[in-house]
C-alpha positions in Angstrom: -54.3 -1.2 -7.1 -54.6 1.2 -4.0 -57.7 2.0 -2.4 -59.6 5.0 -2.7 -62.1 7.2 -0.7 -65.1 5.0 0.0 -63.4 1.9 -0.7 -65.4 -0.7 0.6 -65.0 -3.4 3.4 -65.0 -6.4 1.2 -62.5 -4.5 -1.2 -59.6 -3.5 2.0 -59.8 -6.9 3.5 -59.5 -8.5 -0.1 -56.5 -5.9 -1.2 -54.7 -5.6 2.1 -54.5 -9.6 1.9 -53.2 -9.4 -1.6 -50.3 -7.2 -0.4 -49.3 -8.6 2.5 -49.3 -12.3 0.5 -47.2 -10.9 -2.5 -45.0 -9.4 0.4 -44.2 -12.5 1.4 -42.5 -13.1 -2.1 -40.7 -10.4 -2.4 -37.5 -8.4 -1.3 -39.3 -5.6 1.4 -36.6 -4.2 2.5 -37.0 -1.0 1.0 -40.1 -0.4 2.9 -40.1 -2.9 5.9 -41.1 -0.2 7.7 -44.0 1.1 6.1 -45.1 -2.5 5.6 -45.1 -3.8 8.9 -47.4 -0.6 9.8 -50.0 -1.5 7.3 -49.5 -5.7 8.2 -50.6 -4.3 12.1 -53.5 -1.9 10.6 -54.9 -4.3 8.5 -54.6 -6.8 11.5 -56.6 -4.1 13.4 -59.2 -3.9 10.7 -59.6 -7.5 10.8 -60.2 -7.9 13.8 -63.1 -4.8 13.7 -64.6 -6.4 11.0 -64.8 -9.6 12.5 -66.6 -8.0 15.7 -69.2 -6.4 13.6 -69.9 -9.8 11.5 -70.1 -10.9 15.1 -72.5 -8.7 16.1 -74.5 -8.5 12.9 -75.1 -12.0 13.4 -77.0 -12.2 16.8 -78.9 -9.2 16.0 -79.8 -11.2 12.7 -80.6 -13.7 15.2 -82.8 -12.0 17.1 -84.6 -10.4 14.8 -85.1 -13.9 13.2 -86.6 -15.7 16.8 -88.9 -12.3 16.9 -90.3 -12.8 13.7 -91.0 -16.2 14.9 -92.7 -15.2 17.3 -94.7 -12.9 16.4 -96.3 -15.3 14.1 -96.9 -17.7 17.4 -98.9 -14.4 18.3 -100.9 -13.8 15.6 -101.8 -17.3 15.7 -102.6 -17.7 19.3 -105.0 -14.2 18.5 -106.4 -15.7 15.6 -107.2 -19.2 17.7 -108.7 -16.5 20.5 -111.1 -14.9 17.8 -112.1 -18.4 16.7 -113.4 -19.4 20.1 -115.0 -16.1 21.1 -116.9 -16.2 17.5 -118.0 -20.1 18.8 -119.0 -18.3 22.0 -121.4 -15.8 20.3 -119.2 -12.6 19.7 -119.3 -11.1 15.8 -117.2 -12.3 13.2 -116.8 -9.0 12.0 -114.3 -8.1 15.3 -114.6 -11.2 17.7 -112.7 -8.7 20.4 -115.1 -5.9 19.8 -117.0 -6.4 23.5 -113.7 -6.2 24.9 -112.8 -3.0 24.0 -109.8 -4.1 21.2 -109.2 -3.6 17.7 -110.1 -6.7 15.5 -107.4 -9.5 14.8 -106.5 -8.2 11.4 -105.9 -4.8 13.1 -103.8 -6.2 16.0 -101.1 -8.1 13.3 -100.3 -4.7 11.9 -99.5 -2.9 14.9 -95.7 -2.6 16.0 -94.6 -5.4 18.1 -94.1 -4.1 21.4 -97.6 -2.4 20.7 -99.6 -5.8 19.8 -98.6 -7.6 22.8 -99.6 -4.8 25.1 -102.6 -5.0 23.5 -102.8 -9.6 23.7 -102.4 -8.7 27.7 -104.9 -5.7 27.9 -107.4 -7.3 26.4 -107.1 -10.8 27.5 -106.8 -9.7 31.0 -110.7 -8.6 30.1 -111.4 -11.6 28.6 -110.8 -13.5 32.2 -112.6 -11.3 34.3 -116.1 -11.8 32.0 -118.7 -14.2 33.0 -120.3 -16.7 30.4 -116.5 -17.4 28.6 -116.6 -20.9 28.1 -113.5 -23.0 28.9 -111.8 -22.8 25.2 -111.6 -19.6 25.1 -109.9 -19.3 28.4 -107.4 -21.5 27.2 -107.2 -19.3 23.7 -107.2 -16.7 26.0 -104.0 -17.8 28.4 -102.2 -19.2 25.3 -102.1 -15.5 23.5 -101.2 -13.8 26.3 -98.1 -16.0 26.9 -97.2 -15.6 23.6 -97.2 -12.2 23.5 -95.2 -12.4 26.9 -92.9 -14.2 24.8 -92.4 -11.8 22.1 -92.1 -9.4 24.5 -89.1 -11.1 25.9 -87.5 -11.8 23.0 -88.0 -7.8 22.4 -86.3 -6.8 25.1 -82.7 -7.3 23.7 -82.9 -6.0 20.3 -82.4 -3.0 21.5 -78.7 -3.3 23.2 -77.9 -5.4 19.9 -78.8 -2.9 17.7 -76.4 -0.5 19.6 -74.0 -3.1 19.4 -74.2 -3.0 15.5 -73.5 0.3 15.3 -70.7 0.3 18.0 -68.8 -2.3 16.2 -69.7 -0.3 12.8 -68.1 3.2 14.1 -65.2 1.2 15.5 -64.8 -0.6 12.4 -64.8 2.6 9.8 -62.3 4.3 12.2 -60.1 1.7 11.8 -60.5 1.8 8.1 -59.5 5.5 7.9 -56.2 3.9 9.8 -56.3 1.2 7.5 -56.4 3.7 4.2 -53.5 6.3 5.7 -51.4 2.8 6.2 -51.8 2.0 3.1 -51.6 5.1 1.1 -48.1 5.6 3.0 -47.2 2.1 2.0 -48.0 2.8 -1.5 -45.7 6.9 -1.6 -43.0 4.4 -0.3 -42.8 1.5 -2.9 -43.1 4.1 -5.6 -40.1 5.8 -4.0 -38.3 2.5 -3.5 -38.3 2.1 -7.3 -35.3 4.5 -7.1 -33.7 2.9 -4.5 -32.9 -0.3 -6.2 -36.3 -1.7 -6.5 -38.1 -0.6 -9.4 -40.7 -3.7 -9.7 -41.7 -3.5 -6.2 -45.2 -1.4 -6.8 -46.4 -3.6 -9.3 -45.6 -6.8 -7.1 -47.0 -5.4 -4.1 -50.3 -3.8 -6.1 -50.8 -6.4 -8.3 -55.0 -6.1 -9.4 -57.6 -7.9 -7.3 -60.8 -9.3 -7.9 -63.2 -6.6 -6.3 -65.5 -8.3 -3.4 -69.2 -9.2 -4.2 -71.3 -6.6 -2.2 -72.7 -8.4 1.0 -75.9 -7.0 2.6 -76.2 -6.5 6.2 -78.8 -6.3 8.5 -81.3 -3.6 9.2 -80.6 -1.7 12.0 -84.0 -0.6 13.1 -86.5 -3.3 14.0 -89.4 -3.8 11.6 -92.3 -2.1 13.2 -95.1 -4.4 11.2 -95.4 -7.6 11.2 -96.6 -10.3 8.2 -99.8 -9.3 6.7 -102.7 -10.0 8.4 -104.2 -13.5 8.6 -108.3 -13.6 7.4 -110.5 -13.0 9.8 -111.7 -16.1 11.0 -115.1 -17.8 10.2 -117.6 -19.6 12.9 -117.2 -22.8 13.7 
């Protein structure tokens, strides 16, 4: 079985092991030479794949911690909004009287955007007069957690390139990896009148095709969870 156009990545690295392991038990000689070409191309897409599982993986990562803690977040808000409704605000949009968009607002914003927003509007919270002393500890806690998310931000970035580097790199060696093995494949269908008439169907014996895997998102999701209820007076 030789690969075709669009073959996948599961599929090569399952087939090109299949040949080079039935090569192992079989006269090659007819086409040593094409074979050792495709043994060092699939080596190469091996190896690419590998650095894109790699890099799939700490993005995955990543994007896993950030989820994390942007639920921290939305907690610390919601904890925020519980104190200022206990210190008189409306339940309604406890943040109102500081210029900022109610809690269940704030969970749906972008990430980056919602912690902007936990400093902006904390920083307010500080400077009024008549906060009483649990909600100026609400008040530090969400903006350190959104100082947090915005750290853990800050790399998805450079992953996400990373992704796609290793991705590019990885399909260019595939298109190495196909022109290998179609050569490979013209050769042991010529070898079969040279002597070796068998060869093809030892060398291309059918494989199991690979369960499709899925990988991660590129982009970063822009909302997070659905927004907690807004929260009732003490």
């Amino acid at each position: 079985m030789a690969a075709r156009k669009g073959t996948s990545p599961g599929t090569r690295l399952q087939l090109g092991a299949s040949v080079l392991t039935a090569a192992r038990a079989v006269d090659t000689t007819a086409v040593e030479v094409r074979l050792e070409r495709f043994d060092q191309a699939h080596r190469n897409y091996v190896g690419a794949q590998r650095k894109l599982d790699t890099a799939e993986s700490q993005l995955r990562a990543a994007q896993t911690r950030l989820a994390e803690l942007d639920a921290i977040q939305d907690e610390a808000v919601e904890k925020l909004a519980c104190a200022l409704v206990t210190d008189g605000q409306p339940r309604g949009n406890p943040f109102a009287a500081f210029d900022a968009p109610a809690p269940g607002t704030l969970t749906r914003c972008a990430f980056a955007e919602a912690a902007e927003a936990v400093h902006q509007f904390v920083a307010v919270i500080l400077r009024s007069k008549g906060v009483s002393e649990a909600t100026t500890q609400a008040a530090k806690a969400a903006d350190n957690a959104a100082s947090a998310l915005e750290q853990a931000l800050a790399p998805i970035t450079k992953l996400q390139d990373g992704v796609r580097d290793a991705r590019r790199l990885r399909d260019a060696v595939g298109q190495a990896w196909d022109s290998a093995l179609a050569a490979l494949r013209r050769d042991t269908l010529a070898a079969a009148d040279e002597g070796a008439p068998n060869l093809y169907e030892r060398l291309f014996r059918p494989v199991t095709r690979a369960a499709k895997t899925k990988t991660p998102e590129d982009a970063v999701p822009t909302h997070p969870p659905a927004p907690a209820a807004t929260p009732n007076a003490a």
